[in-house]
C-alpha positions as CSV (number, residue, x, y, z in Angstrom):
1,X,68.8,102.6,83.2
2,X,72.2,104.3,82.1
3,X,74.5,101.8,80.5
4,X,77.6,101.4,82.9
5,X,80.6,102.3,81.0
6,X,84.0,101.9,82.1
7,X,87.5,103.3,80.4
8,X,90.7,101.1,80.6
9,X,94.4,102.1,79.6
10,X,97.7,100.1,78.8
11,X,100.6,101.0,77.3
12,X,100.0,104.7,75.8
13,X,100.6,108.5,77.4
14,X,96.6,108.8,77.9
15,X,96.2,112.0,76.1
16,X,93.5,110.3,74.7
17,X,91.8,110.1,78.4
18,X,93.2,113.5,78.6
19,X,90.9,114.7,75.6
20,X,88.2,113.5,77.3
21,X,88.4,115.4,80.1
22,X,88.9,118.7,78.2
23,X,85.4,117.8,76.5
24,X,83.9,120.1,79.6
25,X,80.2,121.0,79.2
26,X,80.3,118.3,76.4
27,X,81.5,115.5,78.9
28,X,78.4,116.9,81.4
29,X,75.9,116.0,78.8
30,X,77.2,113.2,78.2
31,X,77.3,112.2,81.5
32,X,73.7,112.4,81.5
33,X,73.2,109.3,79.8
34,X,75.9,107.3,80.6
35,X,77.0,105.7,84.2
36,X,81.1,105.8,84.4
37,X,82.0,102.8,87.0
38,X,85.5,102.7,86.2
39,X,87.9,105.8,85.0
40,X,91.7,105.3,86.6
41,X,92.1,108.7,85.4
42,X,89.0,110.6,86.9
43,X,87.9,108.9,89.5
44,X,88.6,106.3,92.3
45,X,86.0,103.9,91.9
46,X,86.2,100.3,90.4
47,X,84.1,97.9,88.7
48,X,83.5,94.4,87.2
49,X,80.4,94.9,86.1
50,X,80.0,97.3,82.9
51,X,77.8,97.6,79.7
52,X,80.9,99.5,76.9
53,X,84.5,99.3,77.7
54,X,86.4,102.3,76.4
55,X,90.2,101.2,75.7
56,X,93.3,103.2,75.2
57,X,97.0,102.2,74.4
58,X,98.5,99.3,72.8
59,X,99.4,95.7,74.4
60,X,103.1,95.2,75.0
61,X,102.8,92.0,77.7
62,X,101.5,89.1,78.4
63,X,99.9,90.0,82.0
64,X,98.0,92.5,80.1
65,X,96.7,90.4,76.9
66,X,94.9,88.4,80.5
67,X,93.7,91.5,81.6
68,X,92.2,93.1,78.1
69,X,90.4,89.5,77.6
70,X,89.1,89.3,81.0
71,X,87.4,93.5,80.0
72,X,86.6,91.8,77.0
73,X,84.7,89.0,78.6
74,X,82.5,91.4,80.8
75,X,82.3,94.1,78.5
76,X,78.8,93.5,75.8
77,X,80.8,96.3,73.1
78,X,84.6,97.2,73.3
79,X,85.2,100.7,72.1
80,X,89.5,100.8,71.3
81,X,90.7,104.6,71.4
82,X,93.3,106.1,69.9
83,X,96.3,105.1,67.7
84,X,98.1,103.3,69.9
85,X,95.0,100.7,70.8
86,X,93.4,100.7,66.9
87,X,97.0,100.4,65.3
88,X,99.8,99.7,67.9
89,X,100.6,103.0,68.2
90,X,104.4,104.5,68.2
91,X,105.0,101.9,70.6
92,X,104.8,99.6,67.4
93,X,108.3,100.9,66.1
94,X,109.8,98.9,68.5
95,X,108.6,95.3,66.7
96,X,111.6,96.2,64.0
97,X,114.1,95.0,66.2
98,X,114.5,91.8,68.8
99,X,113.0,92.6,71.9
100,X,115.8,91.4,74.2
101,X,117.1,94.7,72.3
102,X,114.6,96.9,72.9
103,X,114.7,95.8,76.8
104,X,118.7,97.1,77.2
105,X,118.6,99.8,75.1
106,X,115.7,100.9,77.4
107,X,116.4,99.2,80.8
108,X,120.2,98.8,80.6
109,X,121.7,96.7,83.4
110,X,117.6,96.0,85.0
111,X,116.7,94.8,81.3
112,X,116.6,91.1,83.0
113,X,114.1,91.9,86.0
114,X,110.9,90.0,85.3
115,X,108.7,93.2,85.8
116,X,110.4,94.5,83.0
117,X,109.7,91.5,80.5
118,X,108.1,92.7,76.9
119,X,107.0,91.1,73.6
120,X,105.8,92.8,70.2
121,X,103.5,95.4,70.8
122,X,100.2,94.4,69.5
123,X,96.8,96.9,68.4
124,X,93.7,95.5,71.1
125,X,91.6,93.4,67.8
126,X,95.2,91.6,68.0
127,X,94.2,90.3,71.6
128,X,90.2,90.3,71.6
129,X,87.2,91.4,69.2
130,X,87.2,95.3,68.5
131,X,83.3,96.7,67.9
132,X,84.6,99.9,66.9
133,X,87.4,102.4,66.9
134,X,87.9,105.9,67.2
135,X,91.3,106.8,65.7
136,X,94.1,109.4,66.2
137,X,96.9,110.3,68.3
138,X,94.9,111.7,70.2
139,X,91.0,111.2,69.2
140,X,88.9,113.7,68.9
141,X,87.0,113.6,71.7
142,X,83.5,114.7,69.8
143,X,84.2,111.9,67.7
144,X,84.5,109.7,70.6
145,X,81.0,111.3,71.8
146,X,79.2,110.6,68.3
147,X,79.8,107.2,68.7
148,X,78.9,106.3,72.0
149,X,75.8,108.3,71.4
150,X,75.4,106.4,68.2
151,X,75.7,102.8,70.2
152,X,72.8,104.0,72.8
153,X,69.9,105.1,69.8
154,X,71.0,101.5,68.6
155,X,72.6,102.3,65.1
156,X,76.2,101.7,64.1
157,X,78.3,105.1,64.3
158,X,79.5,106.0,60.8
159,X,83.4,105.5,60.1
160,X,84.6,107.6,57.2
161,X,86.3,105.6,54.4
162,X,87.9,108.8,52.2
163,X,91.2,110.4,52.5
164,X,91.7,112.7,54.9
165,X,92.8,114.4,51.8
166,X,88.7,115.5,51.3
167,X,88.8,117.3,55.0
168,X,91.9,119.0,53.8
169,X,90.0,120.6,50.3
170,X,86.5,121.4,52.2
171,X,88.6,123.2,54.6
172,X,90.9,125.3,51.7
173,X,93.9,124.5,53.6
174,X,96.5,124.7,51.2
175,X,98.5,121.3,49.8
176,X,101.7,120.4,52.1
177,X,103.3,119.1,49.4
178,X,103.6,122.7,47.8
179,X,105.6,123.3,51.1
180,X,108.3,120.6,50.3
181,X,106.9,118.5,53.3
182,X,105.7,114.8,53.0
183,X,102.0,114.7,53.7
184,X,100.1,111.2,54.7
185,X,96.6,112.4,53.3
186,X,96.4,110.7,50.6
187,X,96.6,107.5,52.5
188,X,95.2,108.5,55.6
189,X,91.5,107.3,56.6
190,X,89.6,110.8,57.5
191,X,87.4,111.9,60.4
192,X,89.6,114.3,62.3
193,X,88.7,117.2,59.8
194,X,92.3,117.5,59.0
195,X,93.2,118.6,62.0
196,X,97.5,118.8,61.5
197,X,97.0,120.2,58.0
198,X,94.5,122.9,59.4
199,X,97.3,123.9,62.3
200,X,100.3,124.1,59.4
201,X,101.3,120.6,59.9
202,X,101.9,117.8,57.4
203,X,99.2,114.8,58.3
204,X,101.2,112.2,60.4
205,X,98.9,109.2,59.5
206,X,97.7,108.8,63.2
207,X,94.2,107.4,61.8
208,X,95.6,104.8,60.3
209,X,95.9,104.1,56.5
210,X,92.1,103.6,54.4
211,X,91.2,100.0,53.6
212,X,92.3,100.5,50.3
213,X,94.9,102.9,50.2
214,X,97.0,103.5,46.8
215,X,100.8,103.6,48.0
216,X,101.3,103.3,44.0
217,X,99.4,106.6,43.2
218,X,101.0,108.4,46.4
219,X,104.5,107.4,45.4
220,X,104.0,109.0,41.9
221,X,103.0,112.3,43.5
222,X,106.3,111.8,45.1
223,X,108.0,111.5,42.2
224,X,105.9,114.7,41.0
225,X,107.5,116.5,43.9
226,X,111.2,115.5,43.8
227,X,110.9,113.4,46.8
228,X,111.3,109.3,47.0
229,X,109.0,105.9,47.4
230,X,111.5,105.6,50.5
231,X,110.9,108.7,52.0
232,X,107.1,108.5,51.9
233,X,107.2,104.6,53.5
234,X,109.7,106.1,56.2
235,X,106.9,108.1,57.1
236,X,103.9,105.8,56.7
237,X,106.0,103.5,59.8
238,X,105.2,105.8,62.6
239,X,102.0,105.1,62.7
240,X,101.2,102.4,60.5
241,X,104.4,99.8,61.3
242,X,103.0,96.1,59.7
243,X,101.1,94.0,61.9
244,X,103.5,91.3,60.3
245,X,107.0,91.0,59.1
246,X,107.1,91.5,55.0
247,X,103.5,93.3,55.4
């Protein structure tokens, strides 16, 4: 029997959904050994009763901290997808100010309504147990693909622990620092085979910073290009704003 599998989505733009989609033939084959019971995005169906919960976007109320726990209780692996559910996302700026803020900057005069009520916005292993993540903003989908294929031949799918930095030399793409730009690969975890620096972009850090990252040694390149230790941390927020204050 397929495993049932069923994709979930709170607060995000679901271009991560999106890049599932665009997987075409891929997606067929894959299709082929998975059952999809639940998709908001691709199809009308719903289910309670699922095998791998696939999760995109961050968690930014209270109703839906219930609702990811109640996935999480039916769900035997939770796969988290994309920046906003593996690291809070964008939507994680918004934690550097108070949230009755946030609401009237946004809302305005309708910031009271209930429906409209907020708190920090929270990465899903915040809220429940995370068996693995597939980073980016968006993922890559084939990425995505590897590890649910991974999951059913019953090993653990492989998450790189270099800097995306090692993509960015295999490829020969040149250094964005030599531009003058501010580039996040040093710091970066790998796995999207560089995919901004590839398309003549500085790396944005949407795969979250590696375990071990060495802000130190990054800020001295910094240094070694004219630039500041505050420049490269404005940067590093978009993506990677501290789960806690003084983090």
């Amino acid at each position: 029997m397929k495993p049932r599998v069923a994709i979930f989505d709170f607060a995000c733009c679901e271009g991560c959904q999106l890049q599932i989609l665009n997987m075409e033939e891929e997606l067929l084959e894959l299709l082929s050994v998975i059952d999809p019971v639940e998709w908001r995005e691709a199809m009308s169906d719903r289910s309670e009763d699922y095998d791998i919960a696939i999760v995109e976007g961050s968690i930014t109320r209270e109703q839906d901290a219930d609702r990811l726990r109640a996935i999480r209780e039916r769900a035997k692996v939770l796969i988290a997808i994309g920046a906003c559910a593996t690291l809070g996302g964008v939507n994680r700026l918004k934690n550097h100010f108070p949230m009755a803020e946030v609401q009237k900057i946004v809302y305005g005069d309708a910031a009271a309504m209930p429906h409209l009520a907020t708190m920090p916005t929270r990465a899903i292993d915040e809220i429940v147990k995370v068996d693995y993540k597939v980073e980016g903003c968006p993922i890559n989908a084939q990425e995505l693909s590897r590890v649910i294929r991974a999951l059913l031949a019953g090993s653990a799918p492989a998450t790189p622990d270099y800097p995306l930095c090692v993509e960015c030399k295999k490829g020969e793409n040149p250094c964005r620092y030599d531009y003058g730009e501010i580039c996040l690969g040093p710091l970066t975890r790998a796995g999207c085979n560089a995919w901004c620096p590839s398309n003549g972009f500085w790396c944005f850090g949407c795969r979250g910073l590696l375990d071990d990252a060495n802000v130190e040694a990054a800020e001295k390149v910094m240094e070694q290009y004219g630039r500041t230790a505050d420049e490269l941390r404005e940067k590093i927020i978009l993506f990677n704003t501290p789960r806690e204050p003084g983090e």
